[in-house]
N, C-alpha and C positions, 0 to 999 in steps of 0.2 A: 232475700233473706234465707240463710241455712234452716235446714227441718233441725228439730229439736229431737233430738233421740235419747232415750232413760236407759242407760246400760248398767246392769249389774253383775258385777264378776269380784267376788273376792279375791279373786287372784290378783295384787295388786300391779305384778310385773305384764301380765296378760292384758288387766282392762288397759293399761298406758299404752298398749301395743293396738289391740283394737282399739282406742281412741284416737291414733296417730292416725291410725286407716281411714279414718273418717274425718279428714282434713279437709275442706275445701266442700262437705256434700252437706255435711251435718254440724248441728254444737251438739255436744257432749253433757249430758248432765249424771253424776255418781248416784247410782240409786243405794248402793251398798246394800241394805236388808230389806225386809218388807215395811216393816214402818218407816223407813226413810222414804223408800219409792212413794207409798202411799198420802207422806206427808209432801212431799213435791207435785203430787199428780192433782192434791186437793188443793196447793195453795200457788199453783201459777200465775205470776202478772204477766198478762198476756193469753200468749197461745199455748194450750197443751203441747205435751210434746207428742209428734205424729206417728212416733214407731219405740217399742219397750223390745229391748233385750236383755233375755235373763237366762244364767245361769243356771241349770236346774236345781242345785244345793244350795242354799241361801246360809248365814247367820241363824236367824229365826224362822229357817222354816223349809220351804220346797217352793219353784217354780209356780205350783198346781196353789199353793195355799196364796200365792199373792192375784192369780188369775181370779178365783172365789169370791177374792177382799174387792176387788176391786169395782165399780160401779155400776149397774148394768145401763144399757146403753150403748152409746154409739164409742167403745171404747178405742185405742189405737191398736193397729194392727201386732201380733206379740211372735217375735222370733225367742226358740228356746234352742241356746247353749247344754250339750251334752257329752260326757265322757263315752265312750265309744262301748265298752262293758259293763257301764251301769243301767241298773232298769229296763231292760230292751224290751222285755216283755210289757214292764205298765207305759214303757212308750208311746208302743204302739196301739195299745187300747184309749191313749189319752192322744193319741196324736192330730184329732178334729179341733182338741183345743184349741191348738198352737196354729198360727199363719204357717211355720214354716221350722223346720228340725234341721238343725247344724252340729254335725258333730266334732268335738276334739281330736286331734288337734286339725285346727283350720288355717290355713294362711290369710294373710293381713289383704291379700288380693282377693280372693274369696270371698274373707268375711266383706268389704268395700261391695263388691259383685252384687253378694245379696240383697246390704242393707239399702242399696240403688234400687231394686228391681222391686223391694218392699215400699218403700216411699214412691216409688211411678204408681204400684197396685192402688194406693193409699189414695191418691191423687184423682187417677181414675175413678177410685169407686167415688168421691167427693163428686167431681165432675159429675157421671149417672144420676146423681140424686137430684139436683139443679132443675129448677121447673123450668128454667128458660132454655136449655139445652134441647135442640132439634134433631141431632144427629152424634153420633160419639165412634170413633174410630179410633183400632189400636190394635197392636201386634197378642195373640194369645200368649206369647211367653211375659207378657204384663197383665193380663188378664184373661182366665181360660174362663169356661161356659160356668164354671161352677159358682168363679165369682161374680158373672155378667146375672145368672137369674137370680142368685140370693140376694145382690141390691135391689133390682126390678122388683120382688118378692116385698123386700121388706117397705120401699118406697111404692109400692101399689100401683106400681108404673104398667100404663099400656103401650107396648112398641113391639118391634119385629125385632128378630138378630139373625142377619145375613153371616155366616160364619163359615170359614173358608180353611182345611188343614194345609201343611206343606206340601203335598202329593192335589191339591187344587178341588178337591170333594169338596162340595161345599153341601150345605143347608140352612133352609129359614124355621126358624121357630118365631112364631108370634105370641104376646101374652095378652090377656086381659086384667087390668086390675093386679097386674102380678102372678097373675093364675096363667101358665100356658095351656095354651087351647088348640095351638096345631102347628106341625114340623113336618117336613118336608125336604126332601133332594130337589138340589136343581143341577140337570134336568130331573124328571120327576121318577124315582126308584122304583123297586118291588115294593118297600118297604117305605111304612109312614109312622108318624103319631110317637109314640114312648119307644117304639126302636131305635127312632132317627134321632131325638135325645142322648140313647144311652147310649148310643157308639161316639156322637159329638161331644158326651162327657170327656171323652179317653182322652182328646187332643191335646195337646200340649205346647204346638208352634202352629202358624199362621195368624188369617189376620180376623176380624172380625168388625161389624159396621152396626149400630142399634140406631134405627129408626124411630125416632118415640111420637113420628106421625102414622104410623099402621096398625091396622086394628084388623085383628083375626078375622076372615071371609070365610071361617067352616070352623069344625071341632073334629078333629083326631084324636086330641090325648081328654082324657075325663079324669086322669090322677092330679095330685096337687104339684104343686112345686117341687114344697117339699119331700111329698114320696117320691118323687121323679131321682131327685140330688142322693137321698136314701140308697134308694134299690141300685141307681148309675152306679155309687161308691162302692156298693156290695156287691154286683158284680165286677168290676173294675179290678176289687181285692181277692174274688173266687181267680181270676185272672192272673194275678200278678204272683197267686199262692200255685196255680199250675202250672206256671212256666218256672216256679223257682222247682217242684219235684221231678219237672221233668227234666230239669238241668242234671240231676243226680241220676241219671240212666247211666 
């Protein structure tokens, strides 16, 4: 059965275009405004739809005010459509929102690309949660650390994550309860505990393997999860803000 995806684009000649993209992976349902979306997303027979794509200027309203509306919970993953000039600045302060920021104009290969790699993440994080699941394996450009401990987190799961970059660095983080309680190089580093998190946050490609038969054998890290994802992200951005000034040397 195809995943169900809720796209909204006023642009009538554009969604026909991105809809065509999505032949053969997805069905298409018109969200057109926010109360359309919203009246489709409450009155599904059957399965929700697994992935919202929205345009960030709506009819009635903005991207951000249908995110608000909409349930809390275990909602679907929300890719947001955006003009390449507008709002760059409240983007980027809202961009924890969104799964994932695509800007105008995008090709029909592209937009397919993403909405692929959004429904695997989708898939996976489903799989993670699963009480019968003993092991879960998968490539980090489908699921990076950020989304591997916020399930773990929220699903209160005890396991390891053996986690390996493209250059073969690997490290194990183990959690308890959802709480990590120790990280680790293998072989064994200078460095343990919330360092080896927040550099393991940065990866982007490789693979990674969660164990949900391992339970933590010592305590390195004593922050939460959540500050752990926090601070990663803020340094990550102190990061990515110093390589952009120093490009203008």
């Amino acid at each position: 059965m195809s995943a169900r995806v809720l796209l909204l684009e006023p642009n009538s000649r554009l969604f026909a275009m991105l809809s065509r993209s999505l032949d053969g992976i997805a069905e298409v349902q018109a969200g057109g405004g926010i109360d359309r979306a919203l009246d489709l997303l409450q009155n599904q027979n059957g399965e929700p739809p697994e992935l919202i794509v929205s345009e960030y200027c709506l009819p009635d309203g903005t991207a951000m005010d249908l995110v608000k509306a909409l349930p809390e919970g275990d909602r679907p993953p929300f890719i947001l459509l955006a003009s390449r000039p507008m709002l760059m600045d409240q983007l980027r302060i809202e961009r924890h929102v969104f799964d994932e920021i695509l800007l105008k104009p995008i090709l029909a290969a592209d937009f397919r690309e993403r909405v692929e790699h959004a429904l695997r993440r989708r898939r996976l994080r489903r799989q993670m949660s699963s009480t019968e699941l003993s092991t879960l394996k998968g490539r980090l450009e489908d699921l990076n650390l950020v989304d591997l401990l916020q399930g773990l987190e929220i699903g209160g799961k005890t396991a390891g994550i053996r986690i390996s970059n493209a250059d073969g660095r690997t490290a194990v983080i183990d959690l308890l309860q959802g709480q990590v309680r120790d990280a680790a190089w293998v072989p064994a580093g200078e460095t343990e505990g919330d360092a080896v998190v927040y550099e393991a946050l940065q990866w982007r490609s490789g693979r990674f393997e969660v164990d949900f038969g391992r339970t933590p054998a010592r305590t390195t890290v004593t922050s939460s999860t959540q500050w752990l994802l926090l601070e990663g992200m803020r340094l990550l951005d102190e990061g990515r803000m110093g390589m952009h000034a120093g490009s203008g040397d």
